[in-house]
N, C-alpha and C positions, 0 to 999 in steps of 0.2 A: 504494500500500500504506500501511495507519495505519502509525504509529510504535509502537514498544514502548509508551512512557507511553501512548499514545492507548486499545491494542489491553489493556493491563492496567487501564486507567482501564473501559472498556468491560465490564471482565468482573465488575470491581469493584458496579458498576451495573443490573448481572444478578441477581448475589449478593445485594444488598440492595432488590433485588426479590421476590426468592423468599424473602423473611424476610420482608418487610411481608404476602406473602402468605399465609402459613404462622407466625399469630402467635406457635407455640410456641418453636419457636427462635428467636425474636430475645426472646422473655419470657427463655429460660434464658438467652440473652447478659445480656440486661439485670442479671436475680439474681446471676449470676456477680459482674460488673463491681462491683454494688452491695457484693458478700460480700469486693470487693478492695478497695475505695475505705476499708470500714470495719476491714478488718486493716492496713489502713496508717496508720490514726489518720485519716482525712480524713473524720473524722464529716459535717461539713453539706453534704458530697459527696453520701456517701454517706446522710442523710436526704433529703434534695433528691431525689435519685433513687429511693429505696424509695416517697416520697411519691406520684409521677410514677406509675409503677406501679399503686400501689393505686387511682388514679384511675382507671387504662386495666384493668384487671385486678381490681376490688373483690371477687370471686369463687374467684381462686387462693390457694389454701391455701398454698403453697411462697411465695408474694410475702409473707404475713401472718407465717409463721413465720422469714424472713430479715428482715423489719420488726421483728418481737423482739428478733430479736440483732442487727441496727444500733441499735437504742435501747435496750437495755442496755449496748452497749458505749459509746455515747454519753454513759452514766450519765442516761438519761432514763427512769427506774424504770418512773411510772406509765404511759407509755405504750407502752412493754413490756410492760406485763402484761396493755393494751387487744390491742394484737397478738396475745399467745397466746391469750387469750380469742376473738378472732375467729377466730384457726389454727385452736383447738380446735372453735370450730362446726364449722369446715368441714372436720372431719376428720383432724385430725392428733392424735395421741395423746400423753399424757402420756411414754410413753417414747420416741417423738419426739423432745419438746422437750431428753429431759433427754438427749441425743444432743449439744445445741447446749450447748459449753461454759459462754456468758455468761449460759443461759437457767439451767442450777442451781440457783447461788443464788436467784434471783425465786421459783424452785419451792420450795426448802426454806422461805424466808420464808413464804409463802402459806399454808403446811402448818404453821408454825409449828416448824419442825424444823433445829435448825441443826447435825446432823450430816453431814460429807462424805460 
């Protein structure tokens, strides 16, 4: 008979099987993780990883508007506003963005409008 470690290592091993196979969820693991790395302050964590992403994923709209708000809270303005501009090709709406607290201001600026 396996041992417990053996027979949880094993299942462990299944589990991230059917996530390599099934790119969606392990994308939303991925976004998740990136949306924690950057509310803990661990910016070049969490750019590193957003970055990673948009490589494997140049297409997802959720990867491009979570790239926003890691690089605005990174205070990496302009390339937050490259990010929503690619969100926004690919579908994500203006009131969307203004959903994502960090992305606000970038928007009021743009707009020229500095009312809360």
């Amino acid at each position: 008979f396996p041992s417990h470690d053996t027979a949880n290592l094993n299942l462990l091993e299944k589990r991230i099987l059917r996530l390599q196979r099934y790119s969606i969820p392990a994308l939303d693991y991925k976004i998740s993780k990136v949306r924690c790395l950057s509310a803990l302050g661990r910016s070049d964590e969490a750019v590193a990883e957003i970055s990673q992403i948009l490589i494997e994923f140049p297409q997802n709209s959720d990867a491009w508007l979570v790239s926003a708000v890691v690089f605005a809270m990174a205070d990496h303005r302009n390339q937050a506003r490259k990010s929503m501009r690619e969100a926004q090709k690919l579908g994500v709406t203006e009131s969307r963005l203004r959903e994502e607290w960090p992305l606000r201001k970038l928007l009021q600026d743009l707009k020229g409008d500095d009312r809360p």
